[in-house]
C-alpha positions in Angstrom: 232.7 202.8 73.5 232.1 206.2 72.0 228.3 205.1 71.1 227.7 203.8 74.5 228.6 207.3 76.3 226.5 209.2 74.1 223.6 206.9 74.8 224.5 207.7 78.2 224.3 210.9 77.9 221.0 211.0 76.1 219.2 209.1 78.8 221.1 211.5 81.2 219.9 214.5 79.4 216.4 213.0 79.1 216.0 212.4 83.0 217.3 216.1 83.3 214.6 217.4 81.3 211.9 215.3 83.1 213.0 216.3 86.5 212.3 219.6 85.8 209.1 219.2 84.3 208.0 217.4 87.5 209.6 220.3 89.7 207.8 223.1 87.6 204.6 220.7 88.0 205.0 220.5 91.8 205.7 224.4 92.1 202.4 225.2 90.5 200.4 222.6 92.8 202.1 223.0 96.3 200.2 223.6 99.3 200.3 227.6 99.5 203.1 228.3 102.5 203.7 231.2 104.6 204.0 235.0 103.2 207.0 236.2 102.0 207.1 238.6 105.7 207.6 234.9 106.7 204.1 233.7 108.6 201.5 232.5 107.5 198.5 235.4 107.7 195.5 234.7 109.6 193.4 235.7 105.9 195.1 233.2 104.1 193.9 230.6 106.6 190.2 231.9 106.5 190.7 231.7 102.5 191.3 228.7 102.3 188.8 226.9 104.5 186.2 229.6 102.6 187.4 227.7 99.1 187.0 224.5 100.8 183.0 225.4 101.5 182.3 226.5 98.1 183.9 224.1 96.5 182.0 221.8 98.2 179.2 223.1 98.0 178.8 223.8 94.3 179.6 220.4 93.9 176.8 219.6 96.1 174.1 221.8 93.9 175.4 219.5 91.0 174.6 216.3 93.0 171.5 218.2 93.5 170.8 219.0 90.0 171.5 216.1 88.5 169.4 213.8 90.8 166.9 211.6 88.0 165.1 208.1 87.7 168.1 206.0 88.9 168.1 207.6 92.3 164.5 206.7 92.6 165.4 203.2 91.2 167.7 202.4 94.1 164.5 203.9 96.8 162.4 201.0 95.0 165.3 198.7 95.4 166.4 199.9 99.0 163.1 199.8 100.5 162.1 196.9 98.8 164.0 194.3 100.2 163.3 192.1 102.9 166.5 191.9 104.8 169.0 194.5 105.4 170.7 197.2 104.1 174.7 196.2 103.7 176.8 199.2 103.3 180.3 198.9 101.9 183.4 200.8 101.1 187.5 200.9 101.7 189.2 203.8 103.0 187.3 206.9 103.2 184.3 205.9 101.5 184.2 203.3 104.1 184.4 205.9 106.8 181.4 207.2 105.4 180.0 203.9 104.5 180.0 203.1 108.1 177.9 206.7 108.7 175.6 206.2 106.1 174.9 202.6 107.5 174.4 203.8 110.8 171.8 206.6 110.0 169.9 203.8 107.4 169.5 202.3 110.9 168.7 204.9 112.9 165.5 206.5 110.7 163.8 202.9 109.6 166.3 200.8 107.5 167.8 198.1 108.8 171.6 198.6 107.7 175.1 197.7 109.2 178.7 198.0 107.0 180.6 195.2 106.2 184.7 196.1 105.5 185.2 194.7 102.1 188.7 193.0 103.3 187.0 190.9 105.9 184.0 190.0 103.5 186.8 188.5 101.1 188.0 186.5 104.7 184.8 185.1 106.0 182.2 188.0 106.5 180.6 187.4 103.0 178.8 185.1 105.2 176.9 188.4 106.7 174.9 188.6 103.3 172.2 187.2 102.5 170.2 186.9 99.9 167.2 189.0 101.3 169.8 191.9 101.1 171.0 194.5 99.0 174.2 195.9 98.7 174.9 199.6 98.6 178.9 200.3 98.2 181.1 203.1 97.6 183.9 203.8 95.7 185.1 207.1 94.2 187.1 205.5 91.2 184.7 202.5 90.8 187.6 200.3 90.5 188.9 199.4 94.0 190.2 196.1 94.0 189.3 195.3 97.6 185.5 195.6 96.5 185.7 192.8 93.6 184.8 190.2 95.7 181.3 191.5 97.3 180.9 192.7 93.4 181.1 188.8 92.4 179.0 187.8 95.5 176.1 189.7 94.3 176.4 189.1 91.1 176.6 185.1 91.7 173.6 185.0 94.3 171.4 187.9 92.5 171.8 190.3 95.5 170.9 193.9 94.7 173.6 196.0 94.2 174.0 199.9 94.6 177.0 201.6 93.2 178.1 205.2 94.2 180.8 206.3 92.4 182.3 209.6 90.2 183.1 207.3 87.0 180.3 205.1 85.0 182.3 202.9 83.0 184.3 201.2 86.6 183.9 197.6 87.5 181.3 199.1 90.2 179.4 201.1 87.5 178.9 198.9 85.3 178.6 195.5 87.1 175.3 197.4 89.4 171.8 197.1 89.1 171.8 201.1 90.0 174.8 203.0 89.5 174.5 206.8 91.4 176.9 208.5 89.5 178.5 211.2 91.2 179.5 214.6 89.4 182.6 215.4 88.0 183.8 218.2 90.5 187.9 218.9 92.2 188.7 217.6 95.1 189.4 220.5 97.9 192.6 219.5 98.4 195.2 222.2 96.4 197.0 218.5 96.1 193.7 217.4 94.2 194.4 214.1 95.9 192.7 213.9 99.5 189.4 212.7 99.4 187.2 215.6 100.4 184.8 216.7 97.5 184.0 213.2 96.5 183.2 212.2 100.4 181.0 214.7 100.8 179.2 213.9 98.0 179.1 210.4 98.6 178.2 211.2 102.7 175.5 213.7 101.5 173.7 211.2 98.3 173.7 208.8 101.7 171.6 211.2 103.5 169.3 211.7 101.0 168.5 208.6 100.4 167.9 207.6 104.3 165.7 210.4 104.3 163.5 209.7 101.4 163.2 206.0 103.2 161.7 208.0 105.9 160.0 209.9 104.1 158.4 207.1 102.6 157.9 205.0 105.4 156.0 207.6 107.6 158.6 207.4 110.1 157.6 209.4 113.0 159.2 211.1 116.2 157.8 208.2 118.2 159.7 205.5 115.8 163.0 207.9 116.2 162.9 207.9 120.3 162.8 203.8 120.1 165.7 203.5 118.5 167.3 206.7 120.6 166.1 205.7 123.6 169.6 207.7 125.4 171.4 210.7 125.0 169.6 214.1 124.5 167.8 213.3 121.4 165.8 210.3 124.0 165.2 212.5 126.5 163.7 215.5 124.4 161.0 212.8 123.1 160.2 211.4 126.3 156.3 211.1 127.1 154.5 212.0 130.0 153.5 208.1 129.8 157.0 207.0 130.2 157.4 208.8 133.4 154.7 209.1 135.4 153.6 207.4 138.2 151.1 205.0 137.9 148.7 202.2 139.5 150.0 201.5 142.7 151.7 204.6 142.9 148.9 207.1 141.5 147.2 208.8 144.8 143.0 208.7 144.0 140.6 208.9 146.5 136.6 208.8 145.8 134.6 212.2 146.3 132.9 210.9 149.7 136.8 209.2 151.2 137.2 210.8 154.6 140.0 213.3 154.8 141.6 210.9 157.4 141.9 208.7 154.6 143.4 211.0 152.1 146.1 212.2 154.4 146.5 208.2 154.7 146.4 208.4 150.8 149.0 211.4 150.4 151.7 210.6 152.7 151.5 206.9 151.5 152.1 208.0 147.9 154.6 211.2 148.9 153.1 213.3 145.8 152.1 215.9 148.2 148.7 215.5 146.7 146.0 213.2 145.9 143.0 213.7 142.9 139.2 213.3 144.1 137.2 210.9 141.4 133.9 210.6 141.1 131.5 207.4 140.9 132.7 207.0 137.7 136.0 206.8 138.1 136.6 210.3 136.4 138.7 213.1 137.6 136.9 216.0 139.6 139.3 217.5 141.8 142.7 217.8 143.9 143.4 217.7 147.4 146.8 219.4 147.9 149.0 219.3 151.5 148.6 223.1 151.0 144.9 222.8 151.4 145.2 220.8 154.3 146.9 222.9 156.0 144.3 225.8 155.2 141.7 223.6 156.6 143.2 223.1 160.0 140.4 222.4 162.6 139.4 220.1 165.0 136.8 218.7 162.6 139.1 218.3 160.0 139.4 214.5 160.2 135.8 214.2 159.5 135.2 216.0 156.4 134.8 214.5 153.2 137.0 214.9 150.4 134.6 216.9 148.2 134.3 219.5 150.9 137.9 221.2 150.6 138.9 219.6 147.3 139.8 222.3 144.4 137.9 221.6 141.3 139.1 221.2 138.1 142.7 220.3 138.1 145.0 220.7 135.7 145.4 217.9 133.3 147.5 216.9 130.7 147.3 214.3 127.7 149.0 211.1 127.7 151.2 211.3 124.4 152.6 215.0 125.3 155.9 215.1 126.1 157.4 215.8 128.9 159.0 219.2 127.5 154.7 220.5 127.2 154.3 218.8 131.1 157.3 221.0 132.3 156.3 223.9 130.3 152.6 223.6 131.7 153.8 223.5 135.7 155.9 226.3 135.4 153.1 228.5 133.4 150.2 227.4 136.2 153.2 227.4 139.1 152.3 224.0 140.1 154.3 221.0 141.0 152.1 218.2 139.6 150.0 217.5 136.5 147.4 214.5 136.2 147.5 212.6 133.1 144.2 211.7 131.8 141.9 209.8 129.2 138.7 210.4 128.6 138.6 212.2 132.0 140.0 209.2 133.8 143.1 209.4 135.4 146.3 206.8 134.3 148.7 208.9 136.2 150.6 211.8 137.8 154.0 213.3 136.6 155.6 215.5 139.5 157.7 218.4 138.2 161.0 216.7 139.7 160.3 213.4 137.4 160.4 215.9 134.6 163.6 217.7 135.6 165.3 214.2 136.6 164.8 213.4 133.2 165.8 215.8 131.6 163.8 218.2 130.7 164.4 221.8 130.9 
């Protein structure tokens, strides 16, 4: 009996001890609190986000500095293949899996995430073997990801793995493995993921970017797949607004100016342009300029006699920023759009405004 209680009281003494090691442990990495005046100061607060941004951001110079030939293996792989780019990732990688998936798409690469739980419930389907796979995972060993790991490994699908540790199930079992430095986490806990997802987020960026670098995307292949919101509108051409065919006021040089007040009020521009033979552009007729002409004769006259020469143009691919900036600069309401002196169509200063531009 006398054994067994000093046993006892070993393992008691032993837990003791332990306790107090994890204590002292938790002291030295707790969240810092409020002074000892009892509030937290507003300095500490400014501090700590200031830590936060350079601890980031040195970790991001590493990422930086330690870019080499794999990163340009998965380019070759990533803008190699025929399909789609699946993106991948559980917790908060796969927050910024889903980001990184979404600009892919937006700048050239076809991309969309797939959440590792439902790939293992049905949505493995969603890969094919045109596809490559690019997933994240900070330890390289997240058990939800084993099963698209197997997938492309069975059917010879590409696979790119971005983690923080080389020898992981993900490390090892991709074609490229983007190995992300060692650097702390933010967190004073060193347990949120912050550090590693914006290393992860920012290694996504860089390689969407050298796709569209690649690629030659242009400003014209951004607007078609951002045909709303601001970014749309701010690459709107004068061709995607302006009025056109039936609804462009022309009259030839010799029309009657019966016939061009016909013209103007039909097509409620407040103007109509004077061609010649040709076809080409030669002139404007503005309500303005009937109304200086006022006389009896009036009806009569031919359109060359009171048009203005030389109106002001602009070319077909400028957007409708340059049409706006164009009217206000020359205080007129209305630009022609022309090619090769011929006229396609008219863009109206409210067009502009109405979408838009300002």
């Amino acid at each position: 009996m006398s054994s067994l209680m000093n046993e006892v009281a070993e393992l008691i003494t032993d837990l003791t001890s332990r306790l107090a090691a994890t204590a002292s442990v938790a002291d030295d990495t707790a969240v810092p609190g409020p002074s000892e005046t009892g509030a937290r100061r507003p300095e500490d607060d400014l501090a700590c986000a200031a830590r936060v941004l350079r601890t980031e951001a040195e970790a991001l110079g590493a990422l930086a500095d330690g870019l080499n030939g794999a990163f340009l293996r998965a380019l070759d792989l990533l803008g190699g293949v025929s399909g789609r780019v699946i993106v991948t990732g559980m917790g908060k990688s796969g927050h910024v899996g889903r980001k990184i998936a979404a600009t892919l798409a937006s700048t050239g690469t076809p991309a969309f995430f797939v959440h590792p739980g439902e790939a293992s419930h049905g949505d493995l389907g969603m890969i094919a073997r045109s596809d490559a796979v690019l997933a994240l995972s900070n330890s390289g060993n997240t058990h939800e990801l084993s099963d698209i790991i197997a997938y492309t490994r069975r059917f010879d699908i590409p696979l790119i793995g971005i983690t923080s540790r080389d020898a992981s199930a993900l490390g090892e079992q991709s074609d490229v493995a983007l190995i992300l430095p060692s650097a702390p986490e933010a967190c004073p806990l060193g347990l949120a993921p912050t550090t590693s997802t914006t290393l992860m987020l920012a290694l996504g960026d860089a390689l969407a970017v050298a796709l569209l670098e690649r690629r030659g995307f242009s400003a014209a292949d951004f607007r078609e797949f951002h045909p709303g919101g601001q970014l749309g509108r701010a690459l709107l051409k004068v061709t995607d607004i302006m009025h056109k065919d039936d609804g462009l006021p022309l009259c030839r040089f010799d029309a009657s100016l019966s016939e061009v007040i016909l013209e103007m009020t039909a097509k409620r521009l407040g103007c109509v342009g004077v061609t010649d033979a040709q076809g080409a552009l030669i002139g404007i007729i503005t309500d303005g300029d009937l109304r200086r002409h006022l006389a009896p004769e009036l009806l009569s006259e031919r359109a060359d006699r009171i048009m203005s020469p030389r109106p002001k143009t602009i070319r077909p691919k400028a957007l409708i920023a340059e049409a706006l900036r164009v009217m206000n600069d020359k205080q007129i309401t209305t630009l022609f759009v022309i090619e090769a002196d011929r006229p396609l169509g008219i863009v109206h200063i409210h067009d502009c405004l109405r979408a838009g531009a300002a």
